[in-house]
C-alpha positions in Angstrom: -18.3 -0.1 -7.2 -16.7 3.3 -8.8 -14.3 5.6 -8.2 -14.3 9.1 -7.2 -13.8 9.7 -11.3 -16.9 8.8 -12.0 -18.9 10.8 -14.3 -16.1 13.6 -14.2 -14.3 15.0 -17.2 -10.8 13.8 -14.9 -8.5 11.1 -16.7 -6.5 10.4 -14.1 -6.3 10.1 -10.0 -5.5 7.9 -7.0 -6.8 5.3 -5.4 -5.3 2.9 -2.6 -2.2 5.4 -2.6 -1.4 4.6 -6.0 -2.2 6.6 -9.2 -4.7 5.1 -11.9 -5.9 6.4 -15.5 -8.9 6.2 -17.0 -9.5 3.8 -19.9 -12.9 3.3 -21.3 -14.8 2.6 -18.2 -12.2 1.6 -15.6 -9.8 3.1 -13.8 -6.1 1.0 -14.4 -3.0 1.3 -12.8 0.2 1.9 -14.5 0.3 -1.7 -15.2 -2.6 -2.2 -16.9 -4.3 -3.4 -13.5 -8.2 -2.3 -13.0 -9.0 -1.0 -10.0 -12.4 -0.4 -10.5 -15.4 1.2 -12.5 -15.6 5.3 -13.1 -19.3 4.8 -14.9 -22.1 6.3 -12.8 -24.7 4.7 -10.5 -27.4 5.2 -13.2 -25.4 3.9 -15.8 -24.5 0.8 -13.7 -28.3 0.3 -13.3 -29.1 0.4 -17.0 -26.5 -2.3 -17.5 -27.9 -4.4 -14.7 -31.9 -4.1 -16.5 -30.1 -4.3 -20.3 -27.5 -7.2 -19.2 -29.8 -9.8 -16.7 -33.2 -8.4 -17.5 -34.3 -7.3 -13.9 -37.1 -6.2 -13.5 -37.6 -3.0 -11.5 -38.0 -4.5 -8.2 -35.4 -6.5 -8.7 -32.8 -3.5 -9.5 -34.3 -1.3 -6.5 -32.9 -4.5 -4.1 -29.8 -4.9 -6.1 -29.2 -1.5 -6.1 -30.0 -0.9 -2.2 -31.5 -3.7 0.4 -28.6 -5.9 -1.1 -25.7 -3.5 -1.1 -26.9 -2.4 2.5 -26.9 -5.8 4.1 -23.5 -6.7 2.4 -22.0 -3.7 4.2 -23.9 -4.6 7.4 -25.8 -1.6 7.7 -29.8 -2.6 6.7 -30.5 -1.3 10.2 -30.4 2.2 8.8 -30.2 1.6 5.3 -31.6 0.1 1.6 -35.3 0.9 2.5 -37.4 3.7 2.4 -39.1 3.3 5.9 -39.6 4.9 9.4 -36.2 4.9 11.5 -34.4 4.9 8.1 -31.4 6.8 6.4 -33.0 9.5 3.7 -30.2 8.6 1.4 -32.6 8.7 -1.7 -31.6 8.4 -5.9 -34.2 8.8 -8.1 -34.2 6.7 -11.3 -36.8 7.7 -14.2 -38.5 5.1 -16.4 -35.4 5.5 -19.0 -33.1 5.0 -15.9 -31.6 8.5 -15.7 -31.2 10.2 -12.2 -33.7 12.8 -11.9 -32.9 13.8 -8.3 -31.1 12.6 -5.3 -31.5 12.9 -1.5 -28.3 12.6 0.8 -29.7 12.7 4.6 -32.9 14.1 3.6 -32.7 17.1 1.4 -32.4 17.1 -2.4 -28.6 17.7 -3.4 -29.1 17.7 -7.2 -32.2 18.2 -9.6 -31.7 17.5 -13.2 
């Protein structure tokens, strides 16, 4: 999970009607409270290969057929297949995003 502030310059915003800074990599409440994560998909990958040593099969489900199913929407999503979503991010061997593809067309090139 991150916020809307992820990978922006921003150090503040809102979230759940309530307003939340930017400390490290979390977004906190004016409590101290963490809401949730402002690093990036691709940095959230790295950690997953660096941290439990997936392999990269083992990210790709992680990092799609998983999330998909939890959501409850691996009719249409998490695979690359016939009949599916074109919601495409490209990862290069070093685990940088290359590319993306919302709906089908590419929306950002590096």
């Amino acid at each position: 999970d991150n916020l809307s502030l992820a990978g922006t310059a921003s150090s503040s915003g809102t979230f759940g009607h309530g307003e939340v800074d930017v400390s490290g990599a979390a977004a906190v409440r004016p409590d101290g409270t963490i809401v949730c994560s402002v690093a990036t998909f691709d940095q959230h990958a790295r950690n997953l290969r660096t941290w439990l040593g997936l392999s990269w099969p083992e990210l790709f489900a992680a990092t799609s057929a998983t999330p998909a199913r939890v959501a409850g929407v691996e009719s249409r999503k998490g695979r690359i297949a016939p009949g599916y979503d074109a919601d495409l991010v490209a990862l290069d061997e070093a685990g940088i995003v290359p590319f993306t593809v919302p709906r089908g067309e590419v929306a950002f090139r590096r």
